[in-house]
LUMDREN-82511 format. One line per 8 residues: number of its first residue (from 1); their letters; for each residue x, y, z of C-alpha. Coordinates in steps of 0.2 Angstrom, whole numbers, plus 5000, padded with zeros to 4 digits. Example, Ala and Ser with C-alpha at 12.3 -4.5 7.8 and 13.67 -1.06 7.14 Angstrom:
BEGIN
1> as> 5062:4978:5039  5068:4995:5036
END
This chain:
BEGIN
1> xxxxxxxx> 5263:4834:5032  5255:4850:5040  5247:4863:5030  5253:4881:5034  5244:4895:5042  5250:4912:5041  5242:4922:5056  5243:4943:5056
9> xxxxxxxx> 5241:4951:5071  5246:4934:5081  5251:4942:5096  5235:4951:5101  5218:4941:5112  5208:4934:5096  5224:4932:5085  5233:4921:5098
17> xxxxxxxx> 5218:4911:5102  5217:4909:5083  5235:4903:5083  5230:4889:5096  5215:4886:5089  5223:4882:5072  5239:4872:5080  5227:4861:5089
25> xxxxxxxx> 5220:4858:5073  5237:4852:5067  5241:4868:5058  5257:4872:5057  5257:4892:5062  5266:4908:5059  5264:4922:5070  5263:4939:5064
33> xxxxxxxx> 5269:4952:5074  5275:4970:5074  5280:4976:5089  5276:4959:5104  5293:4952:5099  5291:4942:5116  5274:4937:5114  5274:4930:5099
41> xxxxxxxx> 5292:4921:5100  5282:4913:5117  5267:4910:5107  5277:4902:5092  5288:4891:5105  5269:4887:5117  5259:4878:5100  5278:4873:5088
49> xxxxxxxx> 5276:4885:5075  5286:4899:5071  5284:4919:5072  5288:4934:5059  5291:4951:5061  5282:4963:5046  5272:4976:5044  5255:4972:5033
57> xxxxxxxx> 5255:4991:5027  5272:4989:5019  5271:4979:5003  5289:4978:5001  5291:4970:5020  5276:4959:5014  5284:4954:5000  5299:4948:5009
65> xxxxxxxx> 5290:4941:5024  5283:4930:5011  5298:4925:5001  5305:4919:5018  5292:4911:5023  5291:4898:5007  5309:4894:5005  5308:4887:5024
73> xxxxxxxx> 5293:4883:5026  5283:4880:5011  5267:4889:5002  5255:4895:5014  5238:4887:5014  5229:4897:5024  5230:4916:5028  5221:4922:5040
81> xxxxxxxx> 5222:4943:5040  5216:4948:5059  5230:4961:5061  5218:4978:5065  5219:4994:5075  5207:5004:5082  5203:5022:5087  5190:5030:5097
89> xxxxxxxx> 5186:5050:5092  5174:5060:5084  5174:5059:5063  5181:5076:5064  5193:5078:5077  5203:5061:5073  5224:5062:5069  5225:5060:5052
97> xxxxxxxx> 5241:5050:5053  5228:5040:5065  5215:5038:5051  5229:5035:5037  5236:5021:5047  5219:5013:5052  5214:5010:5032  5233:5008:5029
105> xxxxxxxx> 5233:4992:5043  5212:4986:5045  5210:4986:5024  5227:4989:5013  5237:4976:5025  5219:4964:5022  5225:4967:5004  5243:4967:5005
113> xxxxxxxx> 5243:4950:5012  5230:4940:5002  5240:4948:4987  5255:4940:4993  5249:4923:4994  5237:4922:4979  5250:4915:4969  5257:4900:4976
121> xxxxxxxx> 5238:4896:4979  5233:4897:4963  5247:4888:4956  5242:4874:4967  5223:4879:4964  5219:4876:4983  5220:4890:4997  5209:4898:5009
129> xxxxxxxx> 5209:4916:5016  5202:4921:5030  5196:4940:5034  5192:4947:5050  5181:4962:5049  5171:4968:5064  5152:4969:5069  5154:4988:5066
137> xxxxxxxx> 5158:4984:5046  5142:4980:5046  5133:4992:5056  5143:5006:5060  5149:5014:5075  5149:5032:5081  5165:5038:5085  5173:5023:5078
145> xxxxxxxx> 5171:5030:5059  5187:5028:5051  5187:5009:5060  5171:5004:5051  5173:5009:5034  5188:4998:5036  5180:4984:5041  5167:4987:5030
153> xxxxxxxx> 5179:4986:5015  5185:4971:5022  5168:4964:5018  5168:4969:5002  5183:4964:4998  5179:4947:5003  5165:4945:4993  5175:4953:4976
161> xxxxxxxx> 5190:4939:4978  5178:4927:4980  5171:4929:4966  5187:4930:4955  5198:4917:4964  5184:4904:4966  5187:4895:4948  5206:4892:4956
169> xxxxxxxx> 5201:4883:4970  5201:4895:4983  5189:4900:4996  5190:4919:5004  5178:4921:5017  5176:4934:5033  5170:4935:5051  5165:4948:5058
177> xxxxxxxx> 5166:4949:5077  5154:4958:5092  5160:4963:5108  5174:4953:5113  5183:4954:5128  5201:4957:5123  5215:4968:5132  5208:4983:5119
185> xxxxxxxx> 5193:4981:5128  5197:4983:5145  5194:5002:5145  5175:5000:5148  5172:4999:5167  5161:4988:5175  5145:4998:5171  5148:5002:5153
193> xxxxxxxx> 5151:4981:5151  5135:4979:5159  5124:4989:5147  5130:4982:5133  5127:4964:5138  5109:4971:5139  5109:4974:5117  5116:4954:5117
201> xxxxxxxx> 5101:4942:5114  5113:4930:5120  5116:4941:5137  5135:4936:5140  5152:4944:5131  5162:4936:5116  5178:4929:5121  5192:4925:5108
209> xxxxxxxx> 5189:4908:5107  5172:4910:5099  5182:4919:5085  5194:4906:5085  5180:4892:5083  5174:4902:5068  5189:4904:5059  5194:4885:5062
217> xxxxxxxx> 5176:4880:5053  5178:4891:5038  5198:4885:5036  5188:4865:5037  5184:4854:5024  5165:4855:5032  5163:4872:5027  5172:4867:5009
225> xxxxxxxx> 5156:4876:5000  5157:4891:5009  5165:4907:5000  5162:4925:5002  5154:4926:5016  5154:4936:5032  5151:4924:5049  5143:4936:5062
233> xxxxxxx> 5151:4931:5080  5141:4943:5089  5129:4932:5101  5115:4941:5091  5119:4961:5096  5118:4965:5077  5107:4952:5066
END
């Protein structure tokens, strides 16, 4: 019997790599999704899984998306929490709503989520939970400030639920991606690509599936002594 992966943010360039990735490693995988109705119903028919529709910030659509997904298909085993948004502006010129809905998605949905499936996973005292943070949780951006301390709550939540739902059998871990070439991406011209390839000891971009590599390792049996850590999948730009 397949164990059950529970993908948020499916639809998006790492989250649907990830939903392959895990598929192929005969996962069987529920797509997140929001808004991408299409996609993911494309995604969920391309690797024979299935796709839901919830928002991570609402605890109540969490909740429900959760109550649906074990009477049909069982407990989930693995949670990976990739859904995340991002905003470039200055610390003091950024929306508020904008700001609100960054922590509410990138950190609260991170919570929202790993809340909702704790139980069944302690009940059966196996589980795993997967965050993705970002390279800028670790480091901080400019611009991008409201992002990192997001991401950079992600990591310490990790580390904290690690801790505490270790004894049950559970491993939480994170990865924290560099500069991966995703649609969200493809804003910096040519030039602006160029220079940063120059800060990469590894001199080339990330690409999804170096995420989705990483996320298929910790969710293993050959990482199963490996909790509350943050994987860095940056080809060395931040070490």
């Amino acid at each position: 019997m397949k164990k059950i992966a529970l993908v948020t943010g499916g639809t998006g360039g790492i989250g649907s790599s990830i939903c392959r990735t895990l598929a192929e490693n005969d996962y069987f995988v529920i797509v997140n999704y929001s808004k991408a109705e299409a996609k993911a119903q494309a995604l969920a028919n391309e690797i024979n899984g299935a796709q839901l529709c919830f928002d991570v910030s609402d605890k109540k659509s969490v909740a429900d998306a959760l109550k649906c997904i074990n009477s049909k298909y069982g407990a989930v085993d693995l949670l990976v929490n990739n859904a995340g948004i991002s905003e470039i502006d200055l610390f003091t010129h950024i929306n508020e709503t904008i700001a609100d809905r960054i922590l509410d998605i990138n950190l609260k949905g991170t919570m929202n989520c790993s809340r909702a499936v704790l139980p069944s996973m302690i009940n059966k005292k196996s589980g795993c939970i997967i965050n993705i943070s970002s390279i800028w949780g670790q480091c901080g951006a400019s611009c991008e400030v409201d992002y990192s301390a997001s991401k950079a709550g992600i990591i310490g939540f990790t580390k904290a639920l690690a801790k505490e739902v270790g004894p049950s059998g559970i491993r939480v871990n994170c990865i924290a991606p560099g500069f991966i070439m995703t649609e969200m991406n493809s804003r910096f011209t040519q030039e602006e690509l160029d220079m940063i390839v120059e800060d990469i000891p590894l001199c080339f971009l990330g690409k999804p599936q170096h995420v989705a590599d990483a996320v298929a390792f910790l969710a293993s049996e050959k990482a199963c002594y490996i909790t509350g850590q943050t994987l860095a999948v940056n080809g060395g730009m931040f070490i």
